[in-house]
DSSP file (Angstrom, degrees, kcal/mol; ACC not computed):
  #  RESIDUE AA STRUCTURE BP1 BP2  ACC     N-H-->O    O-->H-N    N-H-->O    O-->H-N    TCO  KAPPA ALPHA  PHI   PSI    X-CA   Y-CA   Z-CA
    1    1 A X              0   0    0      0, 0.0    86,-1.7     0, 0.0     2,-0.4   0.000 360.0 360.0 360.0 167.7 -125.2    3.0  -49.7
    2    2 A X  E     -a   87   0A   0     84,-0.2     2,-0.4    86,-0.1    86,-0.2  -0.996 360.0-166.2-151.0 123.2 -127.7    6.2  -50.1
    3    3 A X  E     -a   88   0A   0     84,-0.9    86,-0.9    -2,-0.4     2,-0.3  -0.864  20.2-105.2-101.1 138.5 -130.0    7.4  -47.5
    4    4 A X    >>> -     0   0    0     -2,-0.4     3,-1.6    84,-0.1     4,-0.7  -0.552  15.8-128.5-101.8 160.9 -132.9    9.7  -47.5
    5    5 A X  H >>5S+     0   0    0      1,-0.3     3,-2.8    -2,-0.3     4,-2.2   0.829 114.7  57.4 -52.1 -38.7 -133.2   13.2  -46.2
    6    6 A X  H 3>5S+     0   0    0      1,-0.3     4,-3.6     2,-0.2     5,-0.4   0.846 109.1  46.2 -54.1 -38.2 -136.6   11.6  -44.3
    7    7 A X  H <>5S+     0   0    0     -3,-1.6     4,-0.8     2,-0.3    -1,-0.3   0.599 108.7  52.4 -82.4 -14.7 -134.4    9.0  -42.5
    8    8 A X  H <X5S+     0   0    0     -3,-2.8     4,-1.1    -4,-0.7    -2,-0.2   0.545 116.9  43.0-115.6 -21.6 -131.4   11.5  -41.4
    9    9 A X  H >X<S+     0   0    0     -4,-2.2     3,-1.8    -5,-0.5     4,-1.4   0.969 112.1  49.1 -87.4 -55.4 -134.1   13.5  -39.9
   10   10 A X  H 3X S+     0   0    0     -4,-3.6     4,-1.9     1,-0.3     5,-0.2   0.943 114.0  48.2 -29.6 -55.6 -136.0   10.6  -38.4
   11   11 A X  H 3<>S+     0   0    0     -4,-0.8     5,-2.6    -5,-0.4    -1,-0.3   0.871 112.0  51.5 -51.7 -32.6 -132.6    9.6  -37.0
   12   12 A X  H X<5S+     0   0    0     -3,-1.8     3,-5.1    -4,-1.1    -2,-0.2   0.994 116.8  39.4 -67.3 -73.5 -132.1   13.6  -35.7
   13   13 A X  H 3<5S+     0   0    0     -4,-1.4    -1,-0.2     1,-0.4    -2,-0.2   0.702 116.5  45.2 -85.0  -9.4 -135.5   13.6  -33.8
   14   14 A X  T 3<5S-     0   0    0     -4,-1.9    -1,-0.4    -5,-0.5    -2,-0.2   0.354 110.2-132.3-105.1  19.2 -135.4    9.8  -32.3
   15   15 A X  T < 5 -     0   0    0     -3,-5.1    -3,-0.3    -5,-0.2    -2,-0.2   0.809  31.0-169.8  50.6  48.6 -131.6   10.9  -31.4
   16   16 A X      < -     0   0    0     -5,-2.6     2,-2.4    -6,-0.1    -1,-0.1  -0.487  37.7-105.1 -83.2 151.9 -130.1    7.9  -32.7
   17   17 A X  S    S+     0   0    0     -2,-0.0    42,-0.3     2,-0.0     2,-0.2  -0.314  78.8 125.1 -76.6  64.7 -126.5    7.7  -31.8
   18   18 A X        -     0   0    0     -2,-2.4     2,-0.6    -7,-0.2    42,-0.2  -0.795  52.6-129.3-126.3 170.2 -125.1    8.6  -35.7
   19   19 A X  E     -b   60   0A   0     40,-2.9    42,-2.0    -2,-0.2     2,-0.4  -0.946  12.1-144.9-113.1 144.1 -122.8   11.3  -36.9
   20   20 A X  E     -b   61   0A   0     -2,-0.6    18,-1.6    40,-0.2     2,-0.3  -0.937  15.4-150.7-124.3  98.7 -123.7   13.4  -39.5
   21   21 A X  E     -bc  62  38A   0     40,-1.2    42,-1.3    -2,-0.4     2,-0.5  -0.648  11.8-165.2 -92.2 105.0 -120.9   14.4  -41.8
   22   22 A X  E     +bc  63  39A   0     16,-2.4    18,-0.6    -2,-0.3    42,-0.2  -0.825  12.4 170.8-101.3 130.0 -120.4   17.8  -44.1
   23   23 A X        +     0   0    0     40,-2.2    19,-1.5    -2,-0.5     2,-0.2  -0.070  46.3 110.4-121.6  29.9 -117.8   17.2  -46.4
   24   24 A X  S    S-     0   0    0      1,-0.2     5,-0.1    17,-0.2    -2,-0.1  -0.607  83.1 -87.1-122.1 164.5 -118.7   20.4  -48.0
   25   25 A X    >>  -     0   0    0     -2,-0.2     4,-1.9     1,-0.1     3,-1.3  -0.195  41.4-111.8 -65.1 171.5 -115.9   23.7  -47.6
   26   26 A X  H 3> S+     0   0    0      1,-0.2     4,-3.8     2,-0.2    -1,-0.1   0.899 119.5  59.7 -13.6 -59.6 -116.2   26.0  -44.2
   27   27 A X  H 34 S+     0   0    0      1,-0.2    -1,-0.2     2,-0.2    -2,-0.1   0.629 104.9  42.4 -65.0 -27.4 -117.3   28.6  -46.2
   28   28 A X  H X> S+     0   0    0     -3,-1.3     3,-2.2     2,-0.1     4,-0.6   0.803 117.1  57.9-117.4 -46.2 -120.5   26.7  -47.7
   29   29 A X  H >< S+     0   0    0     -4,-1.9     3,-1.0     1,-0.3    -2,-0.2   0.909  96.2  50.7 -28.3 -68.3 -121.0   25.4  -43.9
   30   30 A X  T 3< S+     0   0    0     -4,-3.8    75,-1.6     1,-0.2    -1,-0.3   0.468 107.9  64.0 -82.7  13.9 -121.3   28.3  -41.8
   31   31 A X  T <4 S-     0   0    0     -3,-2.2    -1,-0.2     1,-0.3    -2,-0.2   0.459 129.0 -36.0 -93.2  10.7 -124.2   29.5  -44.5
   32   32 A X  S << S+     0   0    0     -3,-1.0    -1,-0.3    -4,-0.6     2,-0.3  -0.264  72.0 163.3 156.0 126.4 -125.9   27.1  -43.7
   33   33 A X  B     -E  103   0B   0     70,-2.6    70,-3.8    -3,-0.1     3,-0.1  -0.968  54.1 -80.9-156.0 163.7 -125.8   23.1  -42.5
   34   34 A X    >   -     0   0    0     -2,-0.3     3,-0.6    68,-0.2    68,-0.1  -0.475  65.2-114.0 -64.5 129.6 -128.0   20.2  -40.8
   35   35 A X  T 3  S+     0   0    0      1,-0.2     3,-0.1    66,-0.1    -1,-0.1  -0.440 108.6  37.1 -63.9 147.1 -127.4   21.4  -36.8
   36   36 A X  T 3  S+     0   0    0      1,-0.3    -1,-0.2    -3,-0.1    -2,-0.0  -0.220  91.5 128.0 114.1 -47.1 -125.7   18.9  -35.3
   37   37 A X    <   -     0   0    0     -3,-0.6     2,-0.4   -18,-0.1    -1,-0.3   0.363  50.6-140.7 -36.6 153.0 -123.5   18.2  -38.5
   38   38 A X  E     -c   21   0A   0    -18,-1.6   -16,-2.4    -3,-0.1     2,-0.5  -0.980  11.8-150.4-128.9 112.9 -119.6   18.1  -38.3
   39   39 A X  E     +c   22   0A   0     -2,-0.4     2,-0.3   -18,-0.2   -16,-0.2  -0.905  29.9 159.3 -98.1 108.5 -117.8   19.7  -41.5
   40   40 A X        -     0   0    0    -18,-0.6     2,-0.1    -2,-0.5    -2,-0.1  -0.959  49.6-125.7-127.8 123.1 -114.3   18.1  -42.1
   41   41 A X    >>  -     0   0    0     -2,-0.3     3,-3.4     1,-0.1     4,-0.9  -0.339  23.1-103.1 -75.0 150.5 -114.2   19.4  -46.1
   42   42 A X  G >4 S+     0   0    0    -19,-1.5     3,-2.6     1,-0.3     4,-0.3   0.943 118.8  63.2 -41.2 -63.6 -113.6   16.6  -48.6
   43   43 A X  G 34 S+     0   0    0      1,-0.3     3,-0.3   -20,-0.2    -1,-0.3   0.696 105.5  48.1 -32.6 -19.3 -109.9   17.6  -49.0
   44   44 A X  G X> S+     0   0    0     -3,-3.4     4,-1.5     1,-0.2     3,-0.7   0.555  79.9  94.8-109.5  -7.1 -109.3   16.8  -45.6
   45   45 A X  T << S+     0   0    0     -3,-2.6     4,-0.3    -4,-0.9     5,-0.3   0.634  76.4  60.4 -62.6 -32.5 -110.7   13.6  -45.1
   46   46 A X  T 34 S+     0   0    0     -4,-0.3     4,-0.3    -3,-0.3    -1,-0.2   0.792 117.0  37.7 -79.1 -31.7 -107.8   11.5  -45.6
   47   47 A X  T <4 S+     0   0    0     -3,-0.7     4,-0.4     2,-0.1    -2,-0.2   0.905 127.5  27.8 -85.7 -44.1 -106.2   13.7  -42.3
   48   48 A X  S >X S+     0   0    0     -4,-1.5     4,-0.6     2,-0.1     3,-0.5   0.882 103.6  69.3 -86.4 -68.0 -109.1   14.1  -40.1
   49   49 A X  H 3> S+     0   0    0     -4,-0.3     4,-2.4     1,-0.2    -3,-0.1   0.622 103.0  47.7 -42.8 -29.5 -111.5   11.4  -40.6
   50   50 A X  H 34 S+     0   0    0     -4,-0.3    -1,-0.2    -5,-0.3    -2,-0.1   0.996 114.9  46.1 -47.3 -79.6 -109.2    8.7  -39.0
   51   51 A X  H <4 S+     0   0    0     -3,-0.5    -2,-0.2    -4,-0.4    -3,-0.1   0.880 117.6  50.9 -36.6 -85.0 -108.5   11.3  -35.8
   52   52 A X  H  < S+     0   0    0     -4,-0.6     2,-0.8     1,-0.2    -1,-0.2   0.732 113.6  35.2 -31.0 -62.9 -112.6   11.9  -35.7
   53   53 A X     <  +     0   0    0     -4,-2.4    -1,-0.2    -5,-0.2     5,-0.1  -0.842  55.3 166.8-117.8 100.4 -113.9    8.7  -35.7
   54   54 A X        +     0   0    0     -2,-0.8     2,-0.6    -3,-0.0    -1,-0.2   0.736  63.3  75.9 -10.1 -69.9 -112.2    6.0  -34.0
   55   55 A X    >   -     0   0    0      1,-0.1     3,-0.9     2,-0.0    -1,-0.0  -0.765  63.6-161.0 -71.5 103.9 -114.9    3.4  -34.0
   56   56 A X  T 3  S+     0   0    0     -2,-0.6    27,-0.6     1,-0.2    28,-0.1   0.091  91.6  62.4 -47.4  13.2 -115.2    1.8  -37.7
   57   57 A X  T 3  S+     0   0    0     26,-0.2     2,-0.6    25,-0.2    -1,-0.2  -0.004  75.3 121.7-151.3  -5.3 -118.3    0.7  -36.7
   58   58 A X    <   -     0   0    0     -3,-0.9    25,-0.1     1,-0.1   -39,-0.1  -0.805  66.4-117.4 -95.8 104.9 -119.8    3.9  -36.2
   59   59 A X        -     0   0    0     -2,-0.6   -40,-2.9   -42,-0.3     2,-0.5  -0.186  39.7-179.2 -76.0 131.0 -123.0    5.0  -38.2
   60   60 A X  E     -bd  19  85A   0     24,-2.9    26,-2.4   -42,-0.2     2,-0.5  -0.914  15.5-161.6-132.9 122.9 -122.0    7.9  -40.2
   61   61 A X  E     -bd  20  86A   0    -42,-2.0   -40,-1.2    -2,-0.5     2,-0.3  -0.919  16.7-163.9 -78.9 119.8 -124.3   10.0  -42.7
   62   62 A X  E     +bd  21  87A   0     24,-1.5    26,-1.2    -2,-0.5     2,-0.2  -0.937  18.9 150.6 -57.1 133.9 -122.7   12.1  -45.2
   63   63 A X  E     +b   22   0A   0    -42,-1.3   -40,-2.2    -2,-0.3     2,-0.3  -0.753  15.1 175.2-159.1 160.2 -123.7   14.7  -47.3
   64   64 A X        -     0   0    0     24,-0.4    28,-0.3     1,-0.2   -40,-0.1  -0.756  68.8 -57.7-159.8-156.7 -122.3   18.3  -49.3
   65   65 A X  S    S+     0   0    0     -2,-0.3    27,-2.4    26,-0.2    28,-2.2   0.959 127.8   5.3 -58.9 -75.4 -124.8   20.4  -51.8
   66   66 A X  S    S-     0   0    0     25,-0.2    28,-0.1    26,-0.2    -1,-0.1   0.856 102.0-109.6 -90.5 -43.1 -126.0   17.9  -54.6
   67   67 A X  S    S+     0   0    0     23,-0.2    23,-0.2    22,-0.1    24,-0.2   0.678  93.4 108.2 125.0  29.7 -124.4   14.7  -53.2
   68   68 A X  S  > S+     0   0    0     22,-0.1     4,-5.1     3,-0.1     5,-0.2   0.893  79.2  46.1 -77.3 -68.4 -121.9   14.4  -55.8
   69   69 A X  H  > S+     0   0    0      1,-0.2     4,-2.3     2,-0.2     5,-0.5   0.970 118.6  43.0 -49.6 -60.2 -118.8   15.4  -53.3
   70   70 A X  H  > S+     0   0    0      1,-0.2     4,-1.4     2,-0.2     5,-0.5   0.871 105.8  61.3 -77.6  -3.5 -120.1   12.9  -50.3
   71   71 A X  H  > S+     0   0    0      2,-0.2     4,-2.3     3,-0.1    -1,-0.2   0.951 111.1  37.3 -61.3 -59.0 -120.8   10.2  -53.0
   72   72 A X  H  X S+     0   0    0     -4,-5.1     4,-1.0     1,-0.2     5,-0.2   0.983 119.0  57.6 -55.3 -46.7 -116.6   10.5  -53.8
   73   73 A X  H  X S+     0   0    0     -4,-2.3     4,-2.1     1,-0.2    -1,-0.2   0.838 106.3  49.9 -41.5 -33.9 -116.6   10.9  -49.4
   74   74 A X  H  X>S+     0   0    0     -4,-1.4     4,-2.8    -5,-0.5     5,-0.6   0.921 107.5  49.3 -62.9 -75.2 -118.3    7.6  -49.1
   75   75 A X  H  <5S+     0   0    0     -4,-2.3    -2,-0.2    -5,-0.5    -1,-0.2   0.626 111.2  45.9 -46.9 -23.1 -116.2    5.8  -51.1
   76   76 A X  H >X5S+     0   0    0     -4,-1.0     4,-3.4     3,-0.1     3,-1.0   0.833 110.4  57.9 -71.1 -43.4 -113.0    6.9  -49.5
   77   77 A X  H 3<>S+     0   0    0     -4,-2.1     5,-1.0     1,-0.3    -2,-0.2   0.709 107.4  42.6 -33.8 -49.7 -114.5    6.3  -46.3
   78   78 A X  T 3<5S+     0   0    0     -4,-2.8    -1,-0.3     1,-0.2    -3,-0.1   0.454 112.1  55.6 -92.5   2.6 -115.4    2.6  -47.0
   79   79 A X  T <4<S+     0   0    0     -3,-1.0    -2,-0.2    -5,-0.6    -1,-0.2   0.768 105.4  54.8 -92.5 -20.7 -111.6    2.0  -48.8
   80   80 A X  T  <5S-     0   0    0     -4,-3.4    -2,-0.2     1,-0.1    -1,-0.2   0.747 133.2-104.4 -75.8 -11.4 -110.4    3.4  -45.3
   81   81 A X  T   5 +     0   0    0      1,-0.5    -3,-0.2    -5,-0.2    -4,-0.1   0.500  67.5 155.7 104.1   7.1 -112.5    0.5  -43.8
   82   82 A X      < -     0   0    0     -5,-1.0    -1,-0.5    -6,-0.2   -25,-0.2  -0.384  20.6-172.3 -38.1 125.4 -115.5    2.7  -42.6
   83   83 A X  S    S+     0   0    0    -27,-0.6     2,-1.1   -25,-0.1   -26,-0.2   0.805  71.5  40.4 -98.5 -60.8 -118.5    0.1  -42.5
   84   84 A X  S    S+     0   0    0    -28,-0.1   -24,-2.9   -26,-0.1     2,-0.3  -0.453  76.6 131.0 -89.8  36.0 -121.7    2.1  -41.8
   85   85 A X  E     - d   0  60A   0     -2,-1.1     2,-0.4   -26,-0.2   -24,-0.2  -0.728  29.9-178.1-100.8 150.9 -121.3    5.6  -44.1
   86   86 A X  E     - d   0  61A   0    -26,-2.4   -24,-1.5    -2,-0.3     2,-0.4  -0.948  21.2-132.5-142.3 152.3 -124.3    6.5  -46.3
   87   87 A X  E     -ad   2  62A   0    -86,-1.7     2,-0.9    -2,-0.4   -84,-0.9  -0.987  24.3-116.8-115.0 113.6 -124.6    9.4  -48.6
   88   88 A X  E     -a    3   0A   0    -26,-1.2   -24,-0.4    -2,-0.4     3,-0.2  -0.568  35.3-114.6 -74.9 120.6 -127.6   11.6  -48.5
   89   89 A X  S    S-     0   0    0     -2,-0.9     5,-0.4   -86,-0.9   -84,-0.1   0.292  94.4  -7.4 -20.0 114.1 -129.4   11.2  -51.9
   90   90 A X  S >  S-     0   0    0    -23,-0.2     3,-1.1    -3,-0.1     2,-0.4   0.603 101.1-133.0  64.8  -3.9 -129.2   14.9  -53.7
   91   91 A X  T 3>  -     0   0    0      1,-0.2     4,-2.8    -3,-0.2   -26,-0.2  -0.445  67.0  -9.7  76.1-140.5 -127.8   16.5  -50.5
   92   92 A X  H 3> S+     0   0    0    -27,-2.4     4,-3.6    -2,-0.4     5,-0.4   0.913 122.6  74.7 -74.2 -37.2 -129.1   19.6  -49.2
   93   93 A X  H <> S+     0   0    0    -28,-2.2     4,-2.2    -3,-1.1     5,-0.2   0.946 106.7  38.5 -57.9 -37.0 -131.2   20.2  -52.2
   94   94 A X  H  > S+     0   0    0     -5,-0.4     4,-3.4     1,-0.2     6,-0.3   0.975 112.6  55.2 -64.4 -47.6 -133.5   17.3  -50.7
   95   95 A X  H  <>S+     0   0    0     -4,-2.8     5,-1.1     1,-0.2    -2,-0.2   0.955 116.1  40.7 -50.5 -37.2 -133.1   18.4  -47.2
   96   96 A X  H ><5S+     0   0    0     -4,-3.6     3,-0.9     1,-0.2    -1,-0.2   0.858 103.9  58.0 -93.6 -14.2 -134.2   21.4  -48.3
   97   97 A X  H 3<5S+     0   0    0     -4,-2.2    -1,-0.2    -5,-0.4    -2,-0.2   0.814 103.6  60.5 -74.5 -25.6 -136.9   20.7  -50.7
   98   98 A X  T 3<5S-     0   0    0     -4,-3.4    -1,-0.2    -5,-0.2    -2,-0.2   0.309 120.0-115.3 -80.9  16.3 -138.7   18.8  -47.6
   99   99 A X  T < 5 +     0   0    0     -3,-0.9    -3,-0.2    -5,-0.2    -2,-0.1   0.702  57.2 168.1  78.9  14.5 -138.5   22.0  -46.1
  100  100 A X      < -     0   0    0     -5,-1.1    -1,-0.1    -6,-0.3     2,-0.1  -0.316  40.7-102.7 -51.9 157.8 -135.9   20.8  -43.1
  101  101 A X        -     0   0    0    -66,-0.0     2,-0.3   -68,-0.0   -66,-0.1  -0.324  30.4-150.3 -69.9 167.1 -134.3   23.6  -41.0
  102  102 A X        -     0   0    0     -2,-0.1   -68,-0.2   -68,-0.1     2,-0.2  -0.909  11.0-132.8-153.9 121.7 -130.6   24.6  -41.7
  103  103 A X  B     -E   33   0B   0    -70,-3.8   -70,-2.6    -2,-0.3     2,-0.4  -0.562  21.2-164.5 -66.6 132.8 -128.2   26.1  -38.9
  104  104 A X        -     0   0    0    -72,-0.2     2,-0.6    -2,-0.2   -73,-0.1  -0.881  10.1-141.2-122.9-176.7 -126.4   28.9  -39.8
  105  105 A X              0   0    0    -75,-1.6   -73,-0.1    -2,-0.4    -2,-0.0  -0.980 360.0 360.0-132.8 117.5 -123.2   30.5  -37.9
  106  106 A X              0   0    0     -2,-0.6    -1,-0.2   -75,-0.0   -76,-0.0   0.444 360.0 360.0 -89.9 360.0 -123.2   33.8  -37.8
């Protein structure tokens, strides 16, 4: 399932209880990512995501640059039995062409 950048920010500003996933490396994180956002890079997903999220049940957005990488992220996600994962549509390139902020870690 594919969510849009308008909908992961609605969800951001009404707080809704969802996690928002960057599957994108470290390195491409701390230059920038959605605040809030959790970066377990794609490679690692098999290792973390279990440990992270507990609850199967748990609304999770996912996302990298173009929305190639969380498209494969999704899909592991729902063979690991993940109900509720979405991939935002084009990735940051949308978030950022609707002009959203991006945290960066200096």
């Amino acid at each position: 399932a594919e969510i849009e950048a308008e909908e992961v920010m609605d969800a951001i500003n009404k707080e809704k209880d969802v996690v928002i996933l960057d599957v994108r490396t470290e390195h491409e994180y701390s230059r920038g990512h959605i605040a809030g956002s959790l970066n377990i890079p794609i490679e690692k997903l098999p290792s973390l995501v279990p440990k992270t999220f507990k609850d199967k049940d748990r609304e999770i957005y996912v996302y990298c640059l173009s929305g190639s990488r969380s498209t494969l992220a999704v899909s592991e996600m729902l063979q690991m039995g993940y109900k509720k994962v979405f991939n935002l549509r084009s990735g940051l390139l949308s978030w950022r062409s609707n002009g959203y902020p991006l945290s960066i870690i200096d």
